[in-house]
C-alpha positions as CSV (number, residue, x, y, z in Angstrom):
1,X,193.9,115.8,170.0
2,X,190.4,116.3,168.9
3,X,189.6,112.7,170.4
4,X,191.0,113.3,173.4
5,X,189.1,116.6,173.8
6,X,185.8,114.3,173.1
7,X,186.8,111.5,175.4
8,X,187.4,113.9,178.2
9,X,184.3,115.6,177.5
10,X,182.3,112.4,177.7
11,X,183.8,111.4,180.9
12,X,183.2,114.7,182.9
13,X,179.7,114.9,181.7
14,X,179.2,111.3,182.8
15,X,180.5,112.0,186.3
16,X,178.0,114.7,186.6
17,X,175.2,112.5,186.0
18,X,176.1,110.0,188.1
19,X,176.5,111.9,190.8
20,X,173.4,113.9,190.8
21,X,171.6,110.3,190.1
22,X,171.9,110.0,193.5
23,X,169.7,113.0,194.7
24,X,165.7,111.6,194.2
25,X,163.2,113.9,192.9
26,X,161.0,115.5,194.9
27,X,158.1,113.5,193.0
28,X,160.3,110.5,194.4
29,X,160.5,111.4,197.6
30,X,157.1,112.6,198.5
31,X,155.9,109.2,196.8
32,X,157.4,108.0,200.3
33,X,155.8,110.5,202.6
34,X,152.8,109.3,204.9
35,X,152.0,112.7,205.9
36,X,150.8,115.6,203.7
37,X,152.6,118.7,202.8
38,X,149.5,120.4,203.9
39,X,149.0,118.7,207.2
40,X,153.0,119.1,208.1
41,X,152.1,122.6,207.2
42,X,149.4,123.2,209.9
43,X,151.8,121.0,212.7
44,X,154.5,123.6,211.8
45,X,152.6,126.8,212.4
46,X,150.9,125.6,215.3
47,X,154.3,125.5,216.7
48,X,154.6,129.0,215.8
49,X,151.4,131.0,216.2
50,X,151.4,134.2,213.9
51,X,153.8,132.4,211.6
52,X,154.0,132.4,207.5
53,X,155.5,129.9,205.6
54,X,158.8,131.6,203.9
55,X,159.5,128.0,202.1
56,X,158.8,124.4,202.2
57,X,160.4,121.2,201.1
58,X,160.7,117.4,201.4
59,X,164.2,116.3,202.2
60,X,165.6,113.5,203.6
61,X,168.1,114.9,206.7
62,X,170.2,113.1,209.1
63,X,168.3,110.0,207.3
64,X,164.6,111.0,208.3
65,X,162.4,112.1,205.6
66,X,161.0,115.1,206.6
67,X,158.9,118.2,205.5
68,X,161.2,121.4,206.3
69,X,159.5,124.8,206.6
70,X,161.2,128.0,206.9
71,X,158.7,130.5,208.7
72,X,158.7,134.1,209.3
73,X,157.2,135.9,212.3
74,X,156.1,139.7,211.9
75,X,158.6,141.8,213.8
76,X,160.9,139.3,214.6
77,X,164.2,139.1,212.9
78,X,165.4,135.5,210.9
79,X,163.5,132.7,210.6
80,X,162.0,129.8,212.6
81,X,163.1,126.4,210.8
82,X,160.4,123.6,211.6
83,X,161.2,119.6,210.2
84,X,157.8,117.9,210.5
85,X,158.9,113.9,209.7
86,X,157.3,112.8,206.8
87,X,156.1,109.3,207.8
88,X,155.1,110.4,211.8
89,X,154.1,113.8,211.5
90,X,155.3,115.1,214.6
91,X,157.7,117.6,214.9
92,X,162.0,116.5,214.7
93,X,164.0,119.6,214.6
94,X,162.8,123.3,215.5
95,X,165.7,126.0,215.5
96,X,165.6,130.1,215.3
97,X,167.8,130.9,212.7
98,X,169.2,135.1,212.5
99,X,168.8,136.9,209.3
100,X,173.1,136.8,209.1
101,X,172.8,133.2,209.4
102,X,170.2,132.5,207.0
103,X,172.1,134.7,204.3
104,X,174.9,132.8,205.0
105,X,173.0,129.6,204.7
106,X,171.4,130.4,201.0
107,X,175.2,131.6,199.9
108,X,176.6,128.1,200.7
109,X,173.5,126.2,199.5
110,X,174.2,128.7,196.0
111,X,177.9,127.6,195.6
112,X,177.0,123.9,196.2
113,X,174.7,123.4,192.9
């Protein structure tokens, strides 16, 4: 019984791994970028003038590598999500994003890891 217990163990844990071995790093995936976190930064706030960066990551989305940037304006509600691409630099996806939506969002993203 105690074997089996083991055995199963091993198994689940193994299934984890290899399916978070999929997800690269961070490190990995800014090894790939061509543009810099910091100039994505600037491209993204120009396209929002009075903007603060909220967050910022590299992701890879809809197979683009791409610098993502939630920003916040004073006095207006939600958030403003800017994708700069990663290896052009120009700007991919821009959307408004309510405050309802954005909770809703981070509760999903929570449940998933």
């Amino acid at each position: 019984m105690n074997k089996a217990v083991l055995a199963l163990a091993a198994l689940s844990s193994l299934a984890l791994t290899q399916a978070f071995a999929g997800e690269p790093s961070e490190a990995a995936l800014i090894s790939h970028a061509k543009v810099s976190k910091a100039a994505a930064t600037q491209t993204a706030l120009s396209r929002v003038p009075g903007a603060q960066v909220k967050s910022a990551e590299i992701e890879r989305e809809h197979g683009r590598l791409v610098w993502s940037f939630d920003l916040a304006h004073t006095g207006k509600a939600g958030i403003t999500e800017i994708q700069v691409s990663a290896i052009t630099g120009k700007i991919v996806s821009e959307q408004h994003e309510s405050g309802a939506h954005e909770a809703a969002e981070a509760a999903a993203e929570a449940r998933g890891k």
